[in-house]
C-alpha positions in Angstrom: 106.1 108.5 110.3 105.3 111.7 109.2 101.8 112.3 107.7 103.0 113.4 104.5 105.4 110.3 104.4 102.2 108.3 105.3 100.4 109.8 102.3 103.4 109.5 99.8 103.9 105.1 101.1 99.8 104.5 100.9 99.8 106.2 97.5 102.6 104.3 96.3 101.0 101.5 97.7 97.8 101.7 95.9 99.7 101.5 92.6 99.9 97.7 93.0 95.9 97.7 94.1 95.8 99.6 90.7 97.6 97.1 88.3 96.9 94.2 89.8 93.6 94.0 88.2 95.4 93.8 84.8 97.6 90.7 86.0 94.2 88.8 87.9 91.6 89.6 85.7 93.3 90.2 81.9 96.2 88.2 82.1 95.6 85.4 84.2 91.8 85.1 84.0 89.6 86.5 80.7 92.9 87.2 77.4 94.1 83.6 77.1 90.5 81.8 77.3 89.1 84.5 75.4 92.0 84.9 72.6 91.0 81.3 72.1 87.1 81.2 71.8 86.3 84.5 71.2 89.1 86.5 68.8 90.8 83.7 67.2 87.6 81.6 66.4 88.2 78.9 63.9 91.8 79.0 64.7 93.4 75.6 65.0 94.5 75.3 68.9 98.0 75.1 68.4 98.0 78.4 66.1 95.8 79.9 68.8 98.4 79.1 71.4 101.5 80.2 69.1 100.5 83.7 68.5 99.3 84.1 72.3 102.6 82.8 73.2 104.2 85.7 70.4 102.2 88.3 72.4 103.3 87.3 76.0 107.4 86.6 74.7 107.7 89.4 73.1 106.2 91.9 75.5 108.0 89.9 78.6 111.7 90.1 76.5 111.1 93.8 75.3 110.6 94.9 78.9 113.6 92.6 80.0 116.0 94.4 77.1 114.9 97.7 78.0 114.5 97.8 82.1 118.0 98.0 82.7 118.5 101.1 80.5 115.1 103.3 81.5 115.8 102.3 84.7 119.4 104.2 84.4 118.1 106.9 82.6 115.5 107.2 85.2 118.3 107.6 87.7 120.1 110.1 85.7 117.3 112.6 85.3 115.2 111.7 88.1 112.4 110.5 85.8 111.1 107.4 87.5 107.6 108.7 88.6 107.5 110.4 84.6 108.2 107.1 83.6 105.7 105.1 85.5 103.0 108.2 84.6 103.9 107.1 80.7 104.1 103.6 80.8 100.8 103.4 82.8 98.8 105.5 80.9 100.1 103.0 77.8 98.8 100.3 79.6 95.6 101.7 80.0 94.6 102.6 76.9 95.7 99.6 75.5 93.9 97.2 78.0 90.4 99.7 77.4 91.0 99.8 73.7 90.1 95.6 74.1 86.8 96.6 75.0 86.5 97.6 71.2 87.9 94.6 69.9 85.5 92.5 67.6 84.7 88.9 67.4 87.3 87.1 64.8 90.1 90.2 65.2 92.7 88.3 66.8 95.3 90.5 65.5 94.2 93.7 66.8 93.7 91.8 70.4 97.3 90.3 70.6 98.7 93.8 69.6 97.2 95.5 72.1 97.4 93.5 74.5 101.0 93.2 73.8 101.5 96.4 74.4 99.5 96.8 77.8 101.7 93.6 78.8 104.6 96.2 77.8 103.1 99.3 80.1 102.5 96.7 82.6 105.9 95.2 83.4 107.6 98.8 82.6 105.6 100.4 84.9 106.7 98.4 87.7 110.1 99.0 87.1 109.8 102.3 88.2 106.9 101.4 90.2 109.7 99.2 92.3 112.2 101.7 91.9 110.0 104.3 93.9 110.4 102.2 97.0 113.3 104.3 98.5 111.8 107.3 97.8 108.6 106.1 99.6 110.1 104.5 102.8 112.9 104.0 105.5 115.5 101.2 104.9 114.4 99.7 108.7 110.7 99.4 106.8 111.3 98.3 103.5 110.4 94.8 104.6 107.0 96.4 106.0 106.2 98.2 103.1 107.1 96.4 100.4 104.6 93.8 101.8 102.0 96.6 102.2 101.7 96.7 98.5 101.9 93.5 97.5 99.3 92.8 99.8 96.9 95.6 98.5 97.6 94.5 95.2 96.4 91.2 96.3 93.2 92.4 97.7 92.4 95.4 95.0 93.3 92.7 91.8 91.0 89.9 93.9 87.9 92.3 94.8 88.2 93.4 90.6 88.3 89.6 89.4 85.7 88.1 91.7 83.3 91.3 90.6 83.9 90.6 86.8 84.2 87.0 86.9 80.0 87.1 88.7 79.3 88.8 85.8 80.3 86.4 83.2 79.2 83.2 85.1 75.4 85.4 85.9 75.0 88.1 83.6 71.7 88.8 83.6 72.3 90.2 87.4 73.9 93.1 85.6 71.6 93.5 83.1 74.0 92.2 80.5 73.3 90.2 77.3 75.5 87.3 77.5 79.2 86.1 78.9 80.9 87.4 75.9 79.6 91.1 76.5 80.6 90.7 80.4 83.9 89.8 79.6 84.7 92.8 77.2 83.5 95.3 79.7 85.5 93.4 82.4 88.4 95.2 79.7 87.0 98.2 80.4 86.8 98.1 84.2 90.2 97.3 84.2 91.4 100.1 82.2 89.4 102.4 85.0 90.4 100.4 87.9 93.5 100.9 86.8 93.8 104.9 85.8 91.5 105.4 89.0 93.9 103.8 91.6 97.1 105.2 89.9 95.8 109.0 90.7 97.6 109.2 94.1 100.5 108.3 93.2 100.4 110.7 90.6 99.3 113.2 93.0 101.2 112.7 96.2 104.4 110.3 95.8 107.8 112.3 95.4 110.7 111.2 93.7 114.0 112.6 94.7 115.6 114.6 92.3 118.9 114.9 91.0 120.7 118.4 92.3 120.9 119.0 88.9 118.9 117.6 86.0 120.6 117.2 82.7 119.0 117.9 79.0 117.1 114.7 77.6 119.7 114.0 74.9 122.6 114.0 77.8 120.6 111.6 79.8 120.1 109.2 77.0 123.4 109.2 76.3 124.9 109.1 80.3 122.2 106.5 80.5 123.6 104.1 77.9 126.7 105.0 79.6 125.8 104.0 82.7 123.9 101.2 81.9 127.0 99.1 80.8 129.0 100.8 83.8 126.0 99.2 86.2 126.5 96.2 84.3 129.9 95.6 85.5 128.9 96.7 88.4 126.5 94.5 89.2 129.1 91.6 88.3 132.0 92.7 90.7 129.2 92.9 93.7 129.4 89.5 94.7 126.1 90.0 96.7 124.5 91.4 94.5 125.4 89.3 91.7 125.0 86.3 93.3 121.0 87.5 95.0 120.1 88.0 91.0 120.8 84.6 90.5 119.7 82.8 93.2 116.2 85.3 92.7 115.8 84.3 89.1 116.0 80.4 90.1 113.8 80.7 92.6 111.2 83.0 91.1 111.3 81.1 88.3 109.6 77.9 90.4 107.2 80.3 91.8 106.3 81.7 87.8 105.9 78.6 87.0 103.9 77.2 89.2 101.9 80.0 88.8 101.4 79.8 84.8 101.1 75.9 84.8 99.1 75.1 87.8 95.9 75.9 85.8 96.8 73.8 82.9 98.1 71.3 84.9 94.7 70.9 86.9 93.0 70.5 83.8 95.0 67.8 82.6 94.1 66.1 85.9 90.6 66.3 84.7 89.2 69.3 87.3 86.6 71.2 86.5 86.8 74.8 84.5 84.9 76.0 87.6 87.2 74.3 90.4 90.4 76.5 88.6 88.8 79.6 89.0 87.9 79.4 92.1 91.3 78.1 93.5 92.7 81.6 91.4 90.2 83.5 93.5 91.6 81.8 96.7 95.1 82.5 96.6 94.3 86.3 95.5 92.8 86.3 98.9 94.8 84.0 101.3 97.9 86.1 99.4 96.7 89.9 100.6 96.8 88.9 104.7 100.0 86.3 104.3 102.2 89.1 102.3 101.4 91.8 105.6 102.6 88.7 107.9 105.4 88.1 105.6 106.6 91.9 106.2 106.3 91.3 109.8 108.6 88.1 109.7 111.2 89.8 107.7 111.2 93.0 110.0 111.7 90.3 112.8 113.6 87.8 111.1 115.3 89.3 107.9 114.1 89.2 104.6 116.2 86.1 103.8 114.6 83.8 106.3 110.8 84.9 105.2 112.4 84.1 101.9 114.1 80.9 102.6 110.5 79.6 104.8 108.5 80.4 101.7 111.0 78.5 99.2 110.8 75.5 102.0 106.9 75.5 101.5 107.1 75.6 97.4 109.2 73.0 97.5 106.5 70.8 99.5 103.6 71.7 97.9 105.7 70.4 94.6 106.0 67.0 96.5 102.2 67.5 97.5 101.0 67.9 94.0 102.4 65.0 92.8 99.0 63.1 94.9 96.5 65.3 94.1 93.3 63.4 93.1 90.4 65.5 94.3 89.0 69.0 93.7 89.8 69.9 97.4 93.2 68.9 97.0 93.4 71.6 94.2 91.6 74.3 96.8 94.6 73.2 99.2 97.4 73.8 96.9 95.6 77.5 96.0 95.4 78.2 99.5 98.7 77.3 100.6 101.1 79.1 97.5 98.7 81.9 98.1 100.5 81.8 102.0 103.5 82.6 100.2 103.9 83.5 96.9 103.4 87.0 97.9 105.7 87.2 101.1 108.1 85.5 98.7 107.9 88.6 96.4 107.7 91.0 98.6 110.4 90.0 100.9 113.2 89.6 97.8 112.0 92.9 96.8 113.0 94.9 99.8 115.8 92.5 100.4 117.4 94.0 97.1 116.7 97.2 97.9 118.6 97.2 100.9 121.8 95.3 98.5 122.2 98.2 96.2 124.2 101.3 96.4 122.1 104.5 97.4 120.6 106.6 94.3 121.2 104.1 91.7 117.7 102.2 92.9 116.6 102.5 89.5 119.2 101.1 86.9 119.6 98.2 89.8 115.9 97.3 89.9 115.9 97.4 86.1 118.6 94.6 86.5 116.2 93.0 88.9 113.0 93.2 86.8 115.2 92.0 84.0 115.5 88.8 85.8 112.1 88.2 86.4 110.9 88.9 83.4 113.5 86.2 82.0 111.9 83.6 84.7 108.9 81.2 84.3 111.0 79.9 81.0 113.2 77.0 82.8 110.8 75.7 84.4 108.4 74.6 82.2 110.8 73.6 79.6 112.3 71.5 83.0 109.0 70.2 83.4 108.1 69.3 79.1 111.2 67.4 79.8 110.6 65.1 82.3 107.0 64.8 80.9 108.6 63.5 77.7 110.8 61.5 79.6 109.2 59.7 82.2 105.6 60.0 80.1 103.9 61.2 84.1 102.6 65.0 84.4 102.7 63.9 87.9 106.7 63.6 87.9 107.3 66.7 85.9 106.4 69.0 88.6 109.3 67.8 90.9 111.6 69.0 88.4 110.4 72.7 89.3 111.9 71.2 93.3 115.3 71.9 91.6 114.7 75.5 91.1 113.7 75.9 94.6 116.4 74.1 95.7 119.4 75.6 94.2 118.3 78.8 94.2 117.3 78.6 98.3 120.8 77.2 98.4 122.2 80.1 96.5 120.5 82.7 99.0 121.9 81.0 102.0 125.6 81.8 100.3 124.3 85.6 100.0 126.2 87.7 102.9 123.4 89.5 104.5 123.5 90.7 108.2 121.2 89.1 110.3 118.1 91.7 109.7 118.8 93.1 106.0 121.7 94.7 104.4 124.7 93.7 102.6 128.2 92.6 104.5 130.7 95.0 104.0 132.8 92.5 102.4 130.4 91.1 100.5 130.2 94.1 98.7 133.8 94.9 97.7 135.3 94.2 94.3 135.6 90.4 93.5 
């Protein structure tokens, strides 16, 4: 690669090392625990856990409405990097304006952190969308991997930092747990801004040959949003990846959102779950680079389909967990490949869509992600209700990984990437 093209791929790269500290260290760490104790003091728990429930829905469904149709009117005017730029900068002053929040003003925290969640997942619409303009098709496997991986590490190094400082902070000179957690706010809004600067500086988009006034692209975009909707539905391949993606990446979501709760209502310790968080950030940042190596030697779909395989034991495995290292185990091993699993599906769409409509297709893609994580808890309240075991409700996430691994196996992809011919004609 060039050295230019080097600089554009490691600055696009270190987007994900930049936002990942919002998704570690605000979203899965300090927010919920501290909406709880902290904003929404005297709240019954069930009230608590409605309105933080409000603030994630709503910011997950507004982004899943709207990606489809910025990510078209990105395409139209060549205004993905703009876009990202925006929606990041939103994010940031939203997450830093939580530094500010007082004790009791539960409100004001689930707005803004609403709308951070909203510059979060919009941003990496584009942020994904950016891929082909950063890399060769014969590397998207590579480097697609290369920032999930950095986001791994860069979101892991910020947590582990801020989550010393509440457990021991006096080391940083601070007064308490409560004032280490609001400046952990802070240093993500900084982290974040900080780490988004080359990408601002030295990641370019293609442009259109010839850019259209605001009010046309709006318009062309709606346009073209419903066009790319049908599509989407008469590429067989495509249509049926989307599917078989939001299945699986559903059982991934949710074993990523319920695995905490679901430790503690095996009785683990508050410490135990936070230290399995910190392990998968870390076994995930060298196991996604691997996972870009399989898929470049492999194909995508095989990194995929090994990944799905090891989800679907570590369900089975859960179902005997009795001791704390057990718990350290499960961390360790979805942290092999959760990110290889994300990274891989990623450039595996990428090289499923037709050239220079990257970002109206992704916004299709983010769309479905953003709609996972919802079957299969319900899947799993269900069996819990039923059967009256936690311990049995986490098979029923096995039949997320199932169908949708069985649905990716009916995808026709040659043998290292890229659509069939025929599975892209008219259906």
């Amino acid at each position: 690669m060039k050295q230019e093209s080097k600089r554009g791929l490691w600055s696009w790269a270190f987007y994900d090392w930049a936002n990942s500290a919002f998704a570690t260290t605000v979203m899965a760490g300090f927010f919920p625990v501290f909406f709880k104790q902290y904003w929404a003091t005297g709240m019954a728990a069930s009230e608590s856990t409605f309105w933080l429930g409000v603030a994630n829905g709503a910011s997950g469904l507004l982004v899943a409405l709207m990606a489809p149709l910025l990510g078209a009117v990105a395409d139209r005017g060549g205004y993905k990097k703009g876009l990202l730029i925006f929606f990041t900068l939103l994010g940031v002053v939203m997450t830093g304006g939580l530094y500010l929040v007082g004790q009791g003003m539960w409100q004001w925290a689930a707005v803004l952190y609403l709308l951070a969640g909203i510059g979060f997942s919009a941003g990496n619409v584009f942020y994904d969308a950016l891929l082909p303009d950063v890399s060769a098709k014969s590397r998207y496997d590579r480097d697609s991997a290369l920032g999930y991986a950095l986001g791994y590490l860069g979101g892991g190094l910020l947590f582990a930092g801020n989550v010393a400082a509440t457990l021991h902070p006096e080391w940083f000179g601070l007064d308490d747990a409560a004032q280490a957690i609001h400046l952990s706010f802070a240093s993500v809004a900084v982290w974040w801004l900080l780490f988004s600067v080359p990408l601002m500086l030295w990641v370019d988009e293609r442009k259109p040959d010839i850019r259209p006034a605001i009010t046309t692209v709006l318009r062309e975009g709606m346009q073209q949003f419903i066009a790319t909707f049908h599509h989407i539905r008469g590429l067989r391949t495509v249509w049926m990846f989307l599917i078989a993606y939001w299945l699986y990446i559903d059982g991934v979501g949710t074993i990523a959102r319920m695995a905490l709760d679901y430790g503690m209502a095996l009785g683990f310790d508050a410490g135990v779950l936070i230290s399995a968080l910190l392990i998968t950030q870390f076994v995930a940042f060298p196991a996604a680079v691997l996972f870009g190596r399989i898929g470049e030697r492999y194909g995508a779909r095989s990194g995929i389909l090994i990944g799905i395989a090891i989800y679907a034991l570590l369900c089975i495995f859960s179902m005997f967990m009795r001791e704390a290292h057990d718990f350290y185990w499960l961390a360790a091993v979805s942290g092999l490949v959760m990110g290889g699993v994300q990274s891989l599906s990623r450039s595996l769409y990428a090289t499923l869509i037709p050239h220079g409509q990257a970002g109206e297709f992704f916004g299709f893609y983010n769309m479905m992600g953003k709609f996972a994580a919802i079957l299969g808890p319900l899947l799993m309240g269900l069996v819990s209700l039923i059967t009256g075991s936690n311990r049995l409700s986490v098979l029923a996430v096995l039949f997320l990984f199932v169908t949708g691994g069985l649905l990716l196996l009916r995808v026709r992809i040659h043998e290292h990437g890229g659509a069939n011919k025929k599975g892209l004609e008219m259906r």
